[in-house]
PDB file of N, H, CA, C and O in Angstrom:
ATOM      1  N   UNK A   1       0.839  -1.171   0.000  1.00  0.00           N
ATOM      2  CA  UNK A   1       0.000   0.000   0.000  1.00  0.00           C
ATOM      3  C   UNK A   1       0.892   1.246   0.000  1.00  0.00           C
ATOM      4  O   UNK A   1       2.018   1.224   0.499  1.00  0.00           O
ATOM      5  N   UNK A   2       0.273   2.514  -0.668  1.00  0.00           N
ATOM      6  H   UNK A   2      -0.641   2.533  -1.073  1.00  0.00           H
ATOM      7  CA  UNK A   2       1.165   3.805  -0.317  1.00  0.00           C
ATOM      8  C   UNK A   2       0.736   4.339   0.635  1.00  0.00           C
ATOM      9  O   UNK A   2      -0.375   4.287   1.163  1.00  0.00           O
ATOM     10  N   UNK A   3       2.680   5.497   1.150  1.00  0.00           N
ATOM     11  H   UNK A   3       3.582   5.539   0.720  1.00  0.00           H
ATOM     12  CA  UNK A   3       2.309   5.589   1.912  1.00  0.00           C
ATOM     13  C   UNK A   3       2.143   7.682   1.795  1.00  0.00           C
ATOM     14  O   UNK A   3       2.931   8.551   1.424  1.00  0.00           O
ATOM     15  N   UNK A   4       0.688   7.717   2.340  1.00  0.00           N
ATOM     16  H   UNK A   4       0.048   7.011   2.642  1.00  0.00           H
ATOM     17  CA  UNK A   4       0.466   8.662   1.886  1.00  0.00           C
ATOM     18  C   UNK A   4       0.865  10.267   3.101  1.00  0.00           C
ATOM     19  O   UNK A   4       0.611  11.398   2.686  1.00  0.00           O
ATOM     20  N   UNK A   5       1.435  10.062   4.418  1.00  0.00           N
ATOM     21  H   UNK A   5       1.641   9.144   4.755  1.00  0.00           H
ATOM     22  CA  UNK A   5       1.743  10.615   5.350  1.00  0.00           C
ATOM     23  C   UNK A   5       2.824  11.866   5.076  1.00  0.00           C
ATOM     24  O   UNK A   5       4.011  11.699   4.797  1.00  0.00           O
ATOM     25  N   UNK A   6       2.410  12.655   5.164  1.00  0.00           N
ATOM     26  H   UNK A   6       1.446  12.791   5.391  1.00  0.00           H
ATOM     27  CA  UNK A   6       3.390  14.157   5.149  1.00  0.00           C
ATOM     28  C   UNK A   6       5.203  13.485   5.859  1.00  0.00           C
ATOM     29  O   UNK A   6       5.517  12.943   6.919  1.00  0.00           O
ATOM     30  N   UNK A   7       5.980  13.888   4.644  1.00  0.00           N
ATOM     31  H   UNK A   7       5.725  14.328   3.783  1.00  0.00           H
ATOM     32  CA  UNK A   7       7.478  13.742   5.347  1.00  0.00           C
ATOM     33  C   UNK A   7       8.062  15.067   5.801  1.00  0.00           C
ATOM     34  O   UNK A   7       7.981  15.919   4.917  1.00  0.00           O
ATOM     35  N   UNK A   8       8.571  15.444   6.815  1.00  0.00           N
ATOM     36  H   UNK A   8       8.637  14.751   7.533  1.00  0.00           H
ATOM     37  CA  UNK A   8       8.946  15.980   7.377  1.00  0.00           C
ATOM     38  C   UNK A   8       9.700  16.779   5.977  1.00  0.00           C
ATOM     39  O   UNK A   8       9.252  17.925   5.966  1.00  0.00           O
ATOM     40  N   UNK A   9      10.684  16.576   4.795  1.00  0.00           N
ATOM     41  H   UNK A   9      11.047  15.645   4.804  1.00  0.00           H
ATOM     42  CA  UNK A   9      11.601  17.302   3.794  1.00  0.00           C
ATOM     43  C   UNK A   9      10.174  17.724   2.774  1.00  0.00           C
ATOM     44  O   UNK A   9      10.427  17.774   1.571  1.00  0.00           O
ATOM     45  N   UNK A  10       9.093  17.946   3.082  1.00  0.00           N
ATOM     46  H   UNK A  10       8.887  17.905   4.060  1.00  0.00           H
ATOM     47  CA  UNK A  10       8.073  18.512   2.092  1.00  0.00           C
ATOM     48  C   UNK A  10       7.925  19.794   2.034  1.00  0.00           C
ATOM     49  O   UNK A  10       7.376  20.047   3.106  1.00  0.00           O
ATOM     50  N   UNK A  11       8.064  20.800   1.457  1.00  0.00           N
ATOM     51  H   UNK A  11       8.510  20.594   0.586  1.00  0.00           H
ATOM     52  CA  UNK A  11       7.826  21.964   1.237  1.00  0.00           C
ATOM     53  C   UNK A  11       6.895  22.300   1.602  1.00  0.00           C
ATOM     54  O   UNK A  11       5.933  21.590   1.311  1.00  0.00           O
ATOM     55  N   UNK A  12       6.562  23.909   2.675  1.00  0.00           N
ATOM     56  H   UNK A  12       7.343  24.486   2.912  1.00  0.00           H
ATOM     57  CA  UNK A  12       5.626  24.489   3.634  1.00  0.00           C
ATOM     58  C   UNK A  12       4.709  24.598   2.436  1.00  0.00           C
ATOM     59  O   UNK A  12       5.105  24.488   1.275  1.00  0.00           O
ATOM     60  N   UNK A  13       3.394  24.833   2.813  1.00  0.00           N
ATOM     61  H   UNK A  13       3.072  24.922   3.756  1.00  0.00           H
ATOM     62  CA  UNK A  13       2.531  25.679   1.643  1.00  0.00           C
ATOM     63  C   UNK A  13       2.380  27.154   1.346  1.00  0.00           C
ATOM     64  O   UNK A  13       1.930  27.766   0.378  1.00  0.00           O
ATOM     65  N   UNK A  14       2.849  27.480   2.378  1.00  0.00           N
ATOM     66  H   UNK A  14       3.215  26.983   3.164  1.00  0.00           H
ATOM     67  CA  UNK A  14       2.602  29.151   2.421  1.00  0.00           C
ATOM     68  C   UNK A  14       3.347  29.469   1.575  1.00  0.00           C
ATOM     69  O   UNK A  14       3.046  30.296   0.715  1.00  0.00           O
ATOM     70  N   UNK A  15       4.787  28.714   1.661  1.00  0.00           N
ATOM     71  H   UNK A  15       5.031  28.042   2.360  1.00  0.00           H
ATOM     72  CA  UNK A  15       5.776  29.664   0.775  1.00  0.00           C
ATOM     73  C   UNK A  15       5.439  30.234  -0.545  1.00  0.00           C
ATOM     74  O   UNK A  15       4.792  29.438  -1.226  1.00  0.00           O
ATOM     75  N   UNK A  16       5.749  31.714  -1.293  1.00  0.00           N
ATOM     76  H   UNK A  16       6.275  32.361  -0.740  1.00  0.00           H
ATOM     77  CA  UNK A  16       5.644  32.101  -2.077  1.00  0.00           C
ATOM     78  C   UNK A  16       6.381  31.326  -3.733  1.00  0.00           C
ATOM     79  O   UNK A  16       7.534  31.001  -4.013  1.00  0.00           O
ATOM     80  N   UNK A  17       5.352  31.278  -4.365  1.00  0.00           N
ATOM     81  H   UNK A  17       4.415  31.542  -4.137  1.00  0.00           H
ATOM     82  CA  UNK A  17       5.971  30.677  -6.154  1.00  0.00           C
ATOM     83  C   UNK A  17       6.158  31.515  -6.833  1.00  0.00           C
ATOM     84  O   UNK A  17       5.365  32.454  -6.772  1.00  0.00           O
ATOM     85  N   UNK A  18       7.321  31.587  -7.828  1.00  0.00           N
ATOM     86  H   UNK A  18       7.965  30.824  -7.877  1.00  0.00           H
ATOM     87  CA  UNK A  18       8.024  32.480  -7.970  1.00  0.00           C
ATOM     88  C   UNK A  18       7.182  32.508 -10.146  1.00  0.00           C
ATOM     89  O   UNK A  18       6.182  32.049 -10.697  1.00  0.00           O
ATOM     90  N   UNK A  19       8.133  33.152 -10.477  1.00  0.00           N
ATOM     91  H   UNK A  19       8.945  33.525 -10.029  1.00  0.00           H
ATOM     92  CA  UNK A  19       7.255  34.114 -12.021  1.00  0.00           C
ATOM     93  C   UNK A  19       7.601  32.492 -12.865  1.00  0.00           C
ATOM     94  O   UNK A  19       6.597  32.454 -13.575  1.00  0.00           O
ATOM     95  N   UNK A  20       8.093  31.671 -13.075  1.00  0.00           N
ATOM     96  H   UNK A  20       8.909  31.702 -12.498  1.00  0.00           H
ATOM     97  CA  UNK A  20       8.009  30.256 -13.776  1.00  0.00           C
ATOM     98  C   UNK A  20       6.764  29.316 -13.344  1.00  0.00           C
ATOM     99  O   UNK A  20       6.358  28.398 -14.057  1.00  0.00           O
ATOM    100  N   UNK A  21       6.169  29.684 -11.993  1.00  0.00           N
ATOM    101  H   UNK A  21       6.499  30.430 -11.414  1.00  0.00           H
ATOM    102  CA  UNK A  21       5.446  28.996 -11.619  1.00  0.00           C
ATOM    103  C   UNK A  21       4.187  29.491 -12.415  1.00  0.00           C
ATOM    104  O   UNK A  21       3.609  28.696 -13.156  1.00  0.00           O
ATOM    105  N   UNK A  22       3.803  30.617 -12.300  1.00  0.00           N
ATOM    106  H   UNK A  22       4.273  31.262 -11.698  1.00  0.00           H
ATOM    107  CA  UNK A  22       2.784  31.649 -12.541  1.00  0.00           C
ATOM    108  C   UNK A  22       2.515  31.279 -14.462  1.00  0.00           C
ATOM    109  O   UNK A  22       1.433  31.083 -15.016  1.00  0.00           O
ATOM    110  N   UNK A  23       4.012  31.288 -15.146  1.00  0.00           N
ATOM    111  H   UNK A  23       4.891  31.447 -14.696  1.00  0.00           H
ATOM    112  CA  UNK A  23       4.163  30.975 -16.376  1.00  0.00           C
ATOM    113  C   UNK A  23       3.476  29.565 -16.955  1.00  0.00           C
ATOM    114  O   UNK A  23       2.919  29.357 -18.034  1.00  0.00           O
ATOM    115  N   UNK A  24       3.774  28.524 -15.625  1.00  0.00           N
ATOM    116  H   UNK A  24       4.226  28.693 -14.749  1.00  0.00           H
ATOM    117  CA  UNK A  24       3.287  27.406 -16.388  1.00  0.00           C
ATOM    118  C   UNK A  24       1.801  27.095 -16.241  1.00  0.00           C
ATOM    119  O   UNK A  24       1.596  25.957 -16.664  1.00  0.00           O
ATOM    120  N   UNK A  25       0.799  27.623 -15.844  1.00  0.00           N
ATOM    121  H   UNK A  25       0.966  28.548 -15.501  1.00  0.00           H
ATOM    122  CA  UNK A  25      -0.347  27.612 -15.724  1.00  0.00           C
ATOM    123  C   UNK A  25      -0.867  27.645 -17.226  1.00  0.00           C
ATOM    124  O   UNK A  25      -0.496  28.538 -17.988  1.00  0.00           O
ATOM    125  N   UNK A  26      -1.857  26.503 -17.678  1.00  0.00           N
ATOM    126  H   UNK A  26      -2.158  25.777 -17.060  1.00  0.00           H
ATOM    127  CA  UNK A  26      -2.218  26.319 -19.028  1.00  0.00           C
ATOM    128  C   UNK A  26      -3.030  27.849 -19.093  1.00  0.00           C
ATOM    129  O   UNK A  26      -2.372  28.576 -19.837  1.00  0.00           O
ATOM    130  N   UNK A  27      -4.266  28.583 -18.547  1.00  0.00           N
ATOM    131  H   UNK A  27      -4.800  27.993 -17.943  1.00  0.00           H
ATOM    132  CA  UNK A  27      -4.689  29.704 -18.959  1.00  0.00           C
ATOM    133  C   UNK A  27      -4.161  30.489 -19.789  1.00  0.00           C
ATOM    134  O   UNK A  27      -4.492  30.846 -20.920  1.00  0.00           O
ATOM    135  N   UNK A  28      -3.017  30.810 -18.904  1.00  0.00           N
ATOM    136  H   UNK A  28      -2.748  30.520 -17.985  1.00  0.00           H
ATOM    137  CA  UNK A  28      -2.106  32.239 -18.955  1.00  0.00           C
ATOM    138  C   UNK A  28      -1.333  31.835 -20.114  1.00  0.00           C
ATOM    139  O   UNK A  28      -1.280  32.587 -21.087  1.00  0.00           O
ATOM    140  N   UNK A  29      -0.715  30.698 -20.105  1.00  0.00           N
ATOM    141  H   UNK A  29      -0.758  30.088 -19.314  1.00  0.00           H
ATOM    142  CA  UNK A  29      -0.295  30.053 -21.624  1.00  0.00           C
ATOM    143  C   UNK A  29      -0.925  30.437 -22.807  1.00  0.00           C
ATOM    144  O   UNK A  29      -0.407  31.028 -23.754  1.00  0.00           O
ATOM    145  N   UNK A  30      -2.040  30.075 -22.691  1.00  0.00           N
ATOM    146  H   UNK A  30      -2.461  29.595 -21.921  1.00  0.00           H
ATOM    147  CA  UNK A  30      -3.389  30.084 -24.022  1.00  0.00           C
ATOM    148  C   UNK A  30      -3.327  31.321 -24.280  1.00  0.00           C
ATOM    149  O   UNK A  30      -3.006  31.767 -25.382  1.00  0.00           O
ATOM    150  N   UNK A  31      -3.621  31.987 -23.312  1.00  0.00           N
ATOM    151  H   UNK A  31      -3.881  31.625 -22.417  1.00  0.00           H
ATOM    152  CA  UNK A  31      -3.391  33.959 -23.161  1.00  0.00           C
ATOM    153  C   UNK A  31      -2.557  34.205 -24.168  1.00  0.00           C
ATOM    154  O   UNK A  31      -2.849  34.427 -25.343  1.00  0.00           O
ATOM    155  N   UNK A  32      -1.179  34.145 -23.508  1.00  0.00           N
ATOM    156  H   UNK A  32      -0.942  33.965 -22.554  1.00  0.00           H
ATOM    157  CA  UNK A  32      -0.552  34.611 -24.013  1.00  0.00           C
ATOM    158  C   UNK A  32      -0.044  33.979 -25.494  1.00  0.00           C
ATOM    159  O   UNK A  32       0.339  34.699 -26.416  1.00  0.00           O
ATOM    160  N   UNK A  33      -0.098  32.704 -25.551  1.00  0.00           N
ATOM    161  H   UNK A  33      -0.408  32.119 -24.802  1.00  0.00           H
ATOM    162  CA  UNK A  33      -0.065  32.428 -27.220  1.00  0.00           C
ATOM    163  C   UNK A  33      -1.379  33.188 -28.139  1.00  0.00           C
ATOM    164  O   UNK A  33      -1.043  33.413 -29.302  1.00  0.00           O
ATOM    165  N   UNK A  34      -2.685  33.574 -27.821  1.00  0.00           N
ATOM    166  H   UNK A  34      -2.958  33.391 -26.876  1.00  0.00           H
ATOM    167  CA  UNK A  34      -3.875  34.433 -28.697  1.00  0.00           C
ATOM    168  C   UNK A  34      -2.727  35.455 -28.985  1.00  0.00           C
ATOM    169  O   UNK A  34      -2.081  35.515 -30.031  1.00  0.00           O
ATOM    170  N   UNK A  35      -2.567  36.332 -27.767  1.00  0.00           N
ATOM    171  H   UNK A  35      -3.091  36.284 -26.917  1.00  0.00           H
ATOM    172  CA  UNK A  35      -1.993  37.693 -27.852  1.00  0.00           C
ATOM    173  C   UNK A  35      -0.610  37.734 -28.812  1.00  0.00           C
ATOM    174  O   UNK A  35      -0.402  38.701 -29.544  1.00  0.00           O
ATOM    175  N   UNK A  36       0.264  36.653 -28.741  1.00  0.00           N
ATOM    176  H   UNK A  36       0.094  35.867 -28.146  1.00  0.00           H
ATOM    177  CA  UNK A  36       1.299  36.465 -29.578  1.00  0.00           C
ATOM    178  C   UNK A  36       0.817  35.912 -31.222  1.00  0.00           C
ATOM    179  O   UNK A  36       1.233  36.431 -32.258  1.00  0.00           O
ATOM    180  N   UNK A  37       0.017  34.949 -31.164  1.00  0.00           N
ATOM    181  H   UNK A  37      -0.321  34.528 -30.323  1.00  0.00           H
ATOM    182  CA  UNK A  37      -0.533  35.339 -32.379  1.00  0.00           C
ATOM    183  C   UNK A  37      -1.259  36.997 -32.650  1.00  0.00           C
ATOM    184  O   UNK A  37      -0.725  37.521 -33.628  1.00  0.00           O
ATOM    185  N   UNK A  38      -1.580  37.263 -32.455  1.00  0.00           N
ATOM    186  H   UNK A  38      -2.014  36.838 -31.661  1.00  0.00           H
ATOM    187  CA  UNK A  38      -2.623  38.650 -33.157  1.00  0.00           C
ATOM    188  C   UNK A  38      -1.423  39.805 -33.594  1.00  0.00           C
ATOM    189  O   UNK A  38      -1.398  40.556 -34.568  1.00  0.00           O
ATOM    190  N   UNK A  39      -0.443  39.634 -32.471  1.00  0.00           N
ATOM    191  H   UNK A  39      -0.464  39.024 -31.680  1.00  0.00           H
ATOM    192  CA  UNK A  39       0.365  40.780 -32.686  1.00  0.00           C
ATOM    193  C   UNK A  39       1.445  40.044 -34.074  1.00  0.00           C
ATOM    194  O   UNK A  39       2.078  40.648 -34.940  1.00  0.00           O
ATOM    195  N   UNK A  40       1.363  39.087 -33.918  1.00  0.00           N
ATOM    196  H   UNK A  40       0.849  38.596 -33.215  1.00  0.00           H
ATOM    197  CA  UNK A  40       2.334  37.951 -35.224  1.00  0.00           C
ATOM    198  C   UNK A  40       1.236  38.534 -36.646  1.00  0.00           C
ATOM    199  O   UNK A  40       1.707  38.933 -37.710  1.00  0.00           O
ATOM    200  N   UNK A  41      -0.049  38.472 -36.387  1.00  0.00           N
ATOM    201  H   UNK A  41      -0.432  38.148 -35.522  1.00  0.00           H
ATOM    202  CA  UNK A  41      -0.664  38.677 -37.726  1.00  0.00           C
ATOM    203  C   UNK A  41      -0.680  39.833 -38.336  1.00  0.00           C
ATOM    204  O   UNK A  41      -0.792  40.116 -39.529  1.00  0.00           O
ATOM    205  N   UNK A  42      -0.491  40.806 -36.908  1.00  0.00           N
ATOM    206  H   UNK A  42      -0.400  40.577 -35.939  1.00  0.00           H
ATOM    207  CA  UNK A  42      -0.468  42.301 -37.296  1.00  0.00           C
ATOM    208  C   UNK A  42       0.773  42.917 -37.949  1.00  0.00           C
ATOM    209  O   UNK A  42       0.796  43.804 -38.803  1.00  0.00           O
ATOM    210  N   UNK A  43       1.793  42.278 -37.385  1.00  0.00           N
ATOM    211  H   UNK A  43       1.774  41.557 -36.692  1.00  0.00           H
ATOM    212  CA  UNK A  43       2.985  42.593 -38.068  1.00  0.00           C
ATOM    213  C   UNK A  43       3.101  42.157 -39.614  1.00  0.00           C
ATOM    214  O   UNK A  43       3.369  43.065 -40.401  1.00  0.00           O
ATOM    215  N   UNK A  44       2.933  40.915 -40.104  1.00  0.00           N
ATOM    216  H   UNK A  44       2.715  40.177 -39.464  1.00  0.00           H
ATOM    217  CA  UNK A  44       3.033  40.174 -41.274  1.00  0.00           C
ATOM    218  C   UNK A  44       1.895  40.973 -41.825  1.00  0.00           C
ATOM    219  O   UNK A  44       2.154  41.208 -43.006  1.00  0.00           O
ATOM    220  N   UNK A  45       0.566  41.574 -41.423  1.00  0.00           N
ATOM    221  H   UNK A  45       0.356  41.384 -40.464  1.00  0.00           H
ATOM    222  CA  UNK A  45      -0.213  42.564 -42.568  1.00  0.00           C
ATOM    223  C   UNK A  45       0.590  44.076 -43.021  1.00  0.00           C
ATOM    224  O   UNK A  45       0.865  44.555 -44.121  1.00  0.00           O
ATOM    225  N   UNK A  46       0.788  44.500 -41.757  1.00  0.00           N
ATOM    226  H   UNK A  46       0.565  44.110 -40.863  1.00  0.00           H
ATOM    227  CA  UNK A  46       1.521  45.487 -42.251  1.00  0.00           C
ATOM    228  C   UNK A  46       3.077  45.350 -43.302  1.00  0.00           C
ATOM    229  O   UNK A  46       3.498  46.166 -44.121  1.00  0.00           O
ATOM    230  N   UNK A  47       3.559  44.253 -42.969  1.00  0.00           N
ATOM    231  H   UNK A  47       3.218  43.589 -42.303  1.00  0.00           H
ATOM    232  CA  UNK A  47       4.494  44.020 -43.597  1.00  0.00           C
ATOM    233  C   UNK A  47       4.666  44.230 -45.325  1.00  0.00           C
ATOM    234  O   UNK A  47       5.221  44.954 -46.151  1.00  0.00           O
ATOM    235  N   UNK A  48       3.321  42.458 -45.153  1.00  0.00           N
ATOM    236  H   UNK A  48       2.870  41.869 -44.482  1.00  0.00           H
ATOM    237  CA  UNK A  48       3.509  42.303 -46.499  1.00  0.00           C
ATOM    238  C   UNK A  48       2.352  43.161 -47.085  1.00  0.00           C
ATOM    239  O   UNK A  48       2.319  43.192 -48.315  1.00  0.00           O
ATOM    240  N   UNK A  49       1.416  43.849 -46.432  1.00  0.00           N
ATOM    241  H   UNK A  49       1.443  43.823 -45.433  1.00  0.00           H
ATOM    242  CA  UNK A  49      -0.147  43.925 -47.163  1.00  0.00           C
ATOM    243  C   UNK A  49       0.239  45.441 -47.562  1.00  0.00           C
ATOM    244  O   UNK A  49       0.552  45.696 -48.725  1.00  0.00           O
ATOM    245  N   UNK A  50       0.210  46.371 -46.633  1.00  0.00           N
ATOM    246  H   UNK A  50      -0.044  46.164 -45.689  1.00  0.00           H
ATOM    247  CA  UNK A  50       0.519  47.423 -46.889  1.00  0.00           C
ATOM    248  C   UNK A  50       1.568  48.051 -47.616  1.00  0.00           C
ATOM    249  O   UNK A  50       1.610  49.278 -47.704  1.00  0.00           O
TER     250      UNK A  50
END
């Protein structure tokens, strides 16, 4: 059976997560790939269109 009991070398919860943590959250991901596309499409119109 596991064993599922807190070990004493486990990291507190309170402690603060730092800007990689915040990064890997799928949302903020999705976010920010829309926003990196739109500004990707905006550049390549002005580029080539105009």
């Amino acid at each position: 059976m596991l064993d599922t009991t807190q070990s004493d070398a486990a990291a507190p919860q309170n402690e603060p997560r730092g800007c990689l943590f915040a990064l890997s959250q799928p949302p903020l991901m999705i976010f920010l790939a829309v926003i990196g596309c739109l500004l990707l499409m905006a550049s390549l119109h002005d580029l080539l269109l105009l």
